[in-house]
C-alpha positions in Angstrom: 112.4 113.3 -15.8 115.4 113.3 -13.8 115.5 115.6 -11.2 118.6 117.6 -9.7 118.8 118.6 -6.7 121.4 120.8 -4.9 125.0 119.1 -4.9 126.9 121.2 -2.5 126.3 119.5 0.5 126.7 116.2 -0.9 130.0 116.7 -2.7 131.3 118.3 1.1 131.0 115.2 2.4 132.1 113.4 -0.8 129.9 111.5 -2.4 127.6 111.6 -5.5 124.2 111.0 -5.7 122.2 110.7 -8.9 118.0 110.8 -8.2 115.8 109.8 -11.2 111.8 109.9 -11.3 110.0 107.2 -13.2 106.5 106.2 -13.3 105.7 108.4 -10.1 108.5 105.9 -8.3 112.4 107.2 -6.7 115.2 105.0 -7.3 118.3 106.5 -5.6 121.9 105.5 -7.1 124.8 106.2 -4.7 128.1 106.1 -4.7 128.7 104.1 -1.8 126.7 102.3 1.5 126.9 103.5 4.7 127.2 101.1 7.7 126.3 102.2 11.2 129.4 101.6 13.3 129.7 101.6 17.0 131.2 105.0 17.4 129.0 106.8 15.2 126.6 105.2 17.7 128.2 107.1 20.5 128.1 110.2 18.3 125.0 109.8 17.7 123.3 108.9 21.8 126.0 111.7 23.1 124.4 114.6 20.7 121.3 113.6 21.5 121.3 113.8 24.7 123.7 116.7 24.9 121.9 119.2 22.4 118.6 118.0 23.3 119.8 118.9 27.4 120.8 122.4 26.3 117.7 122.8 24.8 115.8 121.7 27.5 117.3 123.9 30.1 116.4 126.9 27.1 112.9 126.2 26.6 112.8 126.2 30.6 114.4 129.6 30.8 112.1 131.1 28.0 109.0 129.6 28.5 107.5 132.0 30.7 108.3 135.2 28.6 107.2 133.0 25.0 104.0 131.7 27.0 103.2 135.2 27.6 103.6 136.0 24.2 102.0 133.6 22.5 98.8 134.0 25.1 98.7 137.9 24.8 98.7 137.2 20.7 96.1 134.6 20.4 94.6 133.4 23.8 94.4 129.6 24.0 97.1 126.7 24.8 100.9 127.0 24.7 101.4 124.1 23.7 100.7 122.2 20.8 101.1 118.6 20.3 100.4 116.1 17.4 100.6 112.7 16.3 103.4 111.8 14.1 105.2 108.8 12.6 108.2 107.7 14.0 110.8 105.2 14.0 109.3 101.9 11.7 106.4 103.2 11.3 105.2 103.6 15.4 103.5 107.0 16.5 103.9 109.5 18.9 102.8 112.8 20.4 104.8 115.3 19.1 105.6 119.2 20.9 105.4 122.1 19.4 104.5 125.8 20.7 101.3 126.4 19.0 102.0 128.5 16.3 98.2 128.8 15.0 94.8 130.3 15.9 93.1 127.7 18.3 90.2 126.8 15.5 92.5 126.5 12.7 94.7 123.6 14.4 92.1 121.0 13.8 93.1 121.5 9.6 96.7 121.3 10.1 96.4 117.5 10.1 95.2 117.8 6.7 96.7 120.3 5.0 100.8 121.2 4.3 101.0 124.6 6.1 101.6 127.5 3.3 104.5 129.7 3.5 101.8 132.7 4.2 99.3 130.6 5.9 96.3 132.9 7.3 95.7 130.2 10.4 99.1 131.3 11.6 98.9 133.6 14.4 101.5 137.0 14.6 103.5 135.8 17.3 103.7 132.7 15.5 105.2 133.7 12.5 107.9 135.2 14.5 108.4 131.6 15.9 108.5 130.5 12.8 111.2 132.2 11.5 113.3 131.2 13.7 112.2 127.5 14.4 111.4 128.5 18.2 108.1 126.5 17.7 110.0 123.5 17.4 112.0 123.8 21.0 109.8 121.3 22.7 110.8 118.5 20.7 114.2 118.3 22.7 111.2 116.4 25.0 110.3 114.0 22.3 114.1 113.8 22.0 114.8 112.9 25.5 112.0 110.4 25.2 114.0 108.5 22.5 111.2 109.3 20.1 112.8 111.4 18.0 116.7 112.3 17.1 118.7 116.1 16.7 119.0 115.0 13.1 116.5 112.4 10.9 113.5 112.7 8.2 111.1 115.4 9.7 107.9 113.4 11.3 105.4 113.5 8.7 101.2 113.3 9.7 100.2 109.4 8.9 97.2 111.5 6.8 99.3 113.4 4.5 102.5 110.3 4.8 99.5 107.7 3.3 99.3 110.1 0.8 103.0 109.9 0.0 103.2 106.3 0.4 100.8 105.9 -2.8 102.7 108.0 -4.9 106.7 107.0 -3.7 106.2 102.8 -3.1 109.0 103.3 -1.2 108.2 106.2 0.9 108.7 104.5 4.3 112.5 103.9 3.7 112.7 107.1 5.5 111.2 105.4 8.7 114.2 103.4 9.2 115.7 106.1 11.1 113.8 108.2 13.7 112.6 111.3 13.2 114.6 114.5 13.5 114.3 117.9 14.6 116.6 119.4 11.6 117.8 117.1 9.2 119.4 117.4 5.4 116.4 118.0 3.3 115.6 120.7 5.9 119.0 122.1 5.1 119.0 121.7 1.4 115.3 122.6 0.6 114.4 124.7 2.9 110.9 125.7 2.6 108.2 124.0 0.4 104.5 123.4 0.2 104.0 121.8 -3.0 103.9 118.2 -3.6 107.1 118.8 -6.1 108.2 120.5 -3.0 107.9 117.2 -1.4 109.4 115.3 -3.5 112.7 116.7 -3.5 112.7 116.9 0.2 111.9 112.9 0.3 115.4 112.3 -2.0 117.6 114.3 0.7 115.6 112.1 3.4 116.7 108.4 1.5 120.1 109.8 0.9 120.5 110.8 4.6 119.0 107.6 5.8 121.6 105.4 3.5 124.4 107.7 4.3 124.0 108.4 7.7 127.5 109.7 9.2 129.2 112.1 11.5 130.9 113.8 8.6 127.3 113.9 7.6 126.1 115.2 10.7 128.1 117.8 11.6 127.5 119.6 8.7 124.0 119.3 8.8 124.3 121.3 12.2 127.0 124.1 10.5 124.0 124.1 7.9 121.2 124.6 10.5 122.9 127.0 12.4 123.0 129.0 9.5 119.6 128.8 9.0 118.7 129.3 12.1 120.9 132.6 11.9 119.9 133.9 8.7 116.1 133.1 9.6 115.0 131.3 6.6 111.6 130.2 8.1 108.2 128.9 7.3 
C-alpha cells in the first residue's frame, strides 16, 4: 500500500519524496541527502535561542493570569511535566501547562490523547487550541533538550510500541525533539495509529532533509496554525 501524503510543503522547498508501506516497515526514497553545514548550524543555535528567549519572557508575562485560570478551572498543579525521549534515544522531563483533570494525568502515559478527550479540563481545551500548553518547553529548549523545530517527543511506552511496528522508528531520534515540526504542520491532528504513521514519514523526511529553507517554512506554517487555531 503506498501511502501519499500531502506534497505542498515538500515541492516549496523542492524536492520529492515517495513513502511506501511494506510488511508493517517505511522505506523513504528521496530525491536528494541533506548534509548539515556549519551555517545551518548557526541558524539553527541562533533560533533556538532567540525564539525560545521570546518565549520565555511570554510565559513569564502570562503565567500569573494562565495560573489563575487553569487553578480556578480545575484546582491542582500548573504545571505539568513528563518524561519523554530525546535526542539518541536519552530522556528528559518535559513542561507543559497541565491541560488535564489531576486524576486523569496518570493515563496520559498510556494512552494518545483523543481529539475530544473527557480528561481534558475547559480551560485546557482553550490551551489547546492554541498550543499555549506547550509554552514551557522554551525551558526544555533553553536546556538544550529539545529544538524550535524536530520530531515531537514521543512517551518511551507508546514509542516501544512504535518501534515494533516501524524497525526503523528511532531514525527520528537522530535529531532532538521539537516543539513544532513538519509532521505537526502537515498532519495536524491525529489519534489513530494510521494517524501515526503518516506523521512518522514527515518526521524521517525532516530528519534527512533538515534545512533553513526547510525551516523557515515550517515556522510560516506554524504560525498559521497557531493563527487559525487548529488544535488538539
Amino acid at each position: 500500500m503506498i501511502l501519499k501524503p500531502q506534497k505542498t510543503l515538500l515541492k516549496e522547498v523542492g524536492t520529492t519524496c515517495t513513502c511506501v508501506k511494506q510488511d508493517e516497515q517505511f522505506e523513504m526514497f528521496s530525491g536528494q541527502e541533506g548534509r548539515i553545514s556549519f551555517r545551518y548550524l548557526c541558524w539553527y543555535y541562533a533560533m533556538n535561542v532567540f525564539f525560545a528567549s521570546l518565549g520565555l519572557l511570554l510565559l513569564l508575562l502570562f503565567l500569573p493570569l494562565l495560573a489563575a485560570l487553569i487553578y480556578i478551572d480545575a484546582p491542582g498543579p500548573i504545571f505539568y511535566t513528563q518524561e519523554r525521549l530525546g535526542y539518541k534515544g536519552s530522556t528528559f522531563r518535559m513542561y507543559k501547562l497541565r491541560s488535564m483533570y489531576v486524576r486523569q494525568e496518570q493515563t496520559a502515559h498510556f494512552a494518545w490523547t483523543a481529539r475530544h478527550d473527557p480528561r481534558v479540563t475547559r480551560m485546557g481545551r482553550l490551551l489547546r487550541a492554541a498550543h499555549l500548553d506547550e509554552i514551557p518547553q522554551v525551558i526544555n529548549i533553553l536546556r538544550g533538550e529539545m529544538s524550535l523545530i524536530g520530531p515531537r517527543p514521543e512517551v518511551a511506552d507508546c514509542a516501544t510500541k512504535l518501534e515494533a511496528l516501524v524497525p526503523r522508528y528511532r531514525q527520528r531520534l537522530l535529531v532532538k525533539p521539537g516543539l513544532t515540526g513538519l509532521a505537526q504542520v502537515m498532519h495536524h491532528y491525529g489519534d489513530t495509529l494510521q494517524d501515526e504513521e503518516t506523521k512518522l514519514i514527515y518526521d524521517f523526511y525532516y530528519v534527512e532533509h533538515q534545512s533553513f529553507r526547510l525551516d523557515v517554512l515550517i515556522l510560516f506554517r506554524t504560525m498559521g496554525e497557531v493563527l487559525l487555531r487548529h488544535g488538539r
